[in-house]
C-alpha positions, 0 to 999 in steps of 0.5 A: 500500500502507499503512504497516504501522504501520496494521495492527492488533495483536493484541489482549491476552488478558482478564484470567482471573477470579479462581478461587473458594475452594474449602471447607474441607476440599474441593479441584478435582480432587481425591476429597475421600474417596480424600484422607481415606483415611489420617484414616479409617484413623488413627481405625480403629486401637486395639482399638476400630477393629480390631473394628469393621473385623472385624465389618464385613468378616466374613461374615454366617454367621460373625456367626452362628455366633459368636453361637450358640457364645457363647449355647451356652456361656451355660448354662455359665458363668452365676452362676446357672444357673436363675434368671440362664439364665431371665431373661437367657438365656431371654427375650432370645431370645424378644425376639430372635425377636420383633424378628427378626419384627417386622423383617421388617413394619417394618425391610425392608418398612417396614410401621407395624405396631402389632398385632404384638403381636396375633399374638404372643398369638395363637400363645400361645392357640393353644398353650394351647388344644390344649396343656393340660387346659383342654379336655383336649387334649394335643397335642403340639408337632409338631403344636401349633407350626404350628397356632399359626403358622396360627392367627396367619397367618390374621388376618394375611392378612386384616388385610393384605388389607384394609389393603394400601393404606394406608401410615404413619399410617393404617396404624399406626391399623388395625392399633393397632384390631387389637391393642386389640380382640384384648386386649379380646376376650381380656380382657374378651369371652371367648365361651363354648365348650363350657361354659368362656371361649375364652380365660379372661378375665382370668385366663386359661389356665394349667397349660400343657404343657411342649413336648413333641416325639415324646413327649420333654418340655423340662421344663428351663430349660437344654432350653428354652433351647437350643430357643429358641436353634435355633429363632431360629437357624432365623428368622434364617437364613431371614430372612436367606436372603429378605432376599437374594432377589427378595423381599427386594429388592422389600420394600427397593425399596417401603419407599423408594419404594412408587410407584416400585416399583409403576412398576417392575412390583414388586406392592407390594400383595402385598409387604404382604400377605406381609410380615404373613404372614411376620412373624406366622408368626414371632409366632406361632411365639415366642408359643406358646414363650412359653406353654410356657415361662411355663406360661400365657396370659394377656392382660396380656403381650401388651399395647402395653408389649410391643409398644413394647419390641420396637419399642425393640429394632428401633430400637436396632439399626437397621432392616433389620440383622438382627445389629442385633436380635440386638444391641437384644434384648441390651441391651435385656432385660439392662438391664431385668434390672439395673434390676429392685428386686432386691438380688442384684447391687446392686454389679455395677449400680453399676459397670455404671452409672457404667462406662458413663459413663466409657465413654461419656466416654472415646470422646470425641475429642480426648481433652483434651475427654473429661478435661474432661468428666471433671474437670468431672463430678467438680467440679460434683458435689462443688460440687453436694453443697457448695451444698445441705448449706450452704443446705439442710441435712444433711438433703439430703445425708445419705440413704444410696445404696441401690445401695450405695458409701459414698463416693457420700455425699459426691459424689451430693446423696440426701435423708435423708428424702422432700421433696415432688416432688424426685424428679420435678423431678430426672428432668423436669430430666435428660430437657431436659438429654439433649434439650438436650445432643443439639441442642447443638454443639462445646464448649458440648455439651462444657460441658452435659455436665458437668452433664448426667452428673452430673444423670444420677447423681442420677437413677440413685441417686434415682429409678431404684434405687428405682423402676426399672418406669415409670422404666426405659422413659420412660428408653430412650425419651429413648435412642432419641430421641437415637440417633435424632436422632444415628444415625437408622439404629440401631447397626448400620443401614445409612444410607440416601440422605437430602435435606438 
């Protein structure tokens, strides 16, 4: 036998490698989103929180009902009835009705659709034609509305077959051809029927009927309005009811992925096709509203400045919400109003302007930073104001603002008299600033913003007050593409599944 010492031991384990370290914020084992929960929770609280958390846990036809019991007491509670009911009441619902239908094209099946405005016009000839003295016809609008609905549903039928295979780009191409040549054959073309111009050409047909049902006329602003209001109540619902059906499930599943849905036995051909019928049933429907209520048809309103508006209102609120529309129509057409050169309410855009900015300043989390941004707006405006009156003269700073509010005098630099291109150097300045702000990070966003609010003051009391059309749109456009880059799914968009 051999000695035991001859025997081998056992052998030491290895020694265990080293445990990588975890990343920040992240550890084994643990759900970094259940460990998160009481942060989420603590950022919830406040008036803003609680609000949120109730709009997102309510039921859709509460947000509904909601929105009609404010829009019903509108009428009621408005400065002016007539005049402020007409053009902030009246006009957004039509733009609600408008983006609800072109939400369906773009927002659910994700159709580039650029002649949407097409059929909006489309209903509003429709009705003109059969609703007014131009040919003798006075039809009423039982029988008027779903003409103009099938009269814009046909070429849409027919644009969606012959377009229902073209995706993006060259879809966007075809139907943008379709709305150029539905404004060249309004405006310009207008073949001869019966001895007069099919559709007026440049002038087009006014002295409409006022919408007329059983024969009782909506003659008033307030029985327009409460029309309008049913009838985009009736959109929304219905939308709302095929967004959760097969149909509105299939429209989602071949806006992500076309070729997916179509291995998955989805017909997304005829997806398309009924996606143009449905959202041009809707155009058509709000066109001819439109006729009735501004009493003409002409093609100057149903040009791409519209067609990008309702694009601006999709955008906003984010596509696939439909509480998103309600939301883009809102702020969208109330903003338009204020910026109009009117001198009806020149205080309360004053402080809707500059309140929005301290809003803007006072959602800023930790709060020291919004007081830095705060304290440093204030300085460099009035460091600003300084500089200029002593290299420049009093000339520079001396200008009076025209939204009013003396003090802005010694805070906001405004020119006495015109110098040159001063005022596009400003607004070419503030749109790289926004730009430059969005791409920027941590506290050097904190640092350009500063100098970007200020340059946003000079701009409003400059540029915007006195020339608020042209300015006003290029001025959402910049909006939305810092929402975008920020949110890319609106305000009330969903987030979807993205690669980084």
């Amino acid at each position: 036998m051999s000695d035991a010492s001859d025997t081998p031991g056992v052998p030491e384990p290895p020694p265990e490698p080293e445990a990588p370290e975890a990343e920040p914020g992240s550890r084994i084992g643990i759900d970094s989103w259940v460990a998160e929960a009481d942060q989420r929770r603590a950022r919830g609280r406040g008036p803003l929180g609680l609000a949120a958390w109730g709009w997102e846990s309510a039921p859709d036809s509460t947000k509904l009902l909601a929105f009609v019991a404010i829009a019903a007491s509108l009428p009621f509670w408005l400065l002016k009835s007539e005049g402020d009911l007409f053009n902030f009441g009246l006009f957004t619902l039509i733009f609600v009705g408008l983006g609800l239908g072109l939400q369906v094209v773009v927002g659910l099946a994700g159709l580039l659709d650029l002649g949407y405005v097409a059929f909006y016009g489309i209903g509003a000839y429709a009705y003109a034609l059969l609703s007014s003295g131009y040919y003798g016809h006075h039809w009423p609008a039982e029988a008027t509305l779903p003409i103009a609905m099938g009269a814009a549903v046909i070429p849409a039928a027919i644009l969606g077959f012959a377009a229902r295979r073209l995706l993006g780009d060259y879809l966007a191409i075809v139907t943008l051809f379709f709305a150029q040549a539905f404004l060249v054959f309004t405006n310009v073309t207008n073949p001869t029927l019966f001895g007069k111009g099919i559709t007026g050409g440049a002038n087009g047909i006014p002295n409409l009927d006022p919408l007329t049902f059983f024969g009782y006329k909506l003659t008033s602003t307030k029985q327009l309005y409460f029309f309008t209001l049913g009838t985009v109540v009736v959109v929304a619902a219905a939308i709302y009811l095929a967004n959760q059906s097969r149909i509105g499930r299939a429209w989602r599943a071949s806006r992500e992925d076309p070729l997916a849905a179509e291995v998955m036995s989805i017909p997304v051909n005829r997806l398309k096709i009924l996606a143009f019928i449905f959202g041009s049933a809707v155009a058509g429907l709000l066109g001819a509203i439109y006729a009735a209520v501004s009493t003409a048809a002409v093609s100057t309103n149903f040009n791409i400045g519209v067609l990008i508006i309702l694009y601006a209102i999709v955008i906003l609120g984010g596509f696939g919400s439909i509480a998103g529309v309600f939301v883009g129509a809102i702020v969208i057409n109330v903003s338009f109003e204020f910026l109009e050169p009117q001198t009806d309410y020149p205080s309360f855009k004053r402080w809707l302007f500059y309140g929005l900015i301290i809003f803007v300043i006072a959602r800023l989390k930790p709060w020291y930073r919004a007081a830095v941004i705060l304290a440093g707006t204030v300085g460099f405006g009035f460091a600003v104001h300084a500089v200029v009156a002593a290299m420049a003269g009093h000339a520079w700073t001396t200008g009076k603002p025209i939204s009013g509010a003396g003090w802005l005098t010694h805070w906001v630099v405004i020119p006495r008299l015109n110098h040159g291109n001063f005022d596009n150097f400003l607004y070419i300045g503030l749109v790289l600033a926004v730009m430059l702000v969005a791409s920027l990070k941590g506290w050097w966003r904190t640092i350009a913003l500063a100098p970007t609010l200020y340059l946003t003051a000079l701009v409003w009391e400059n540029v915007l007050v006195t020339s608020p059309g042209v300015t006003a749109l290029i001025l959402f456009g910049v909006m939305l593409i810092v929402l975008m880059a920020i949110r890319p799914q609106g305000l009330l968009g969903t987030s979807r599944v993205e690669i980084v």
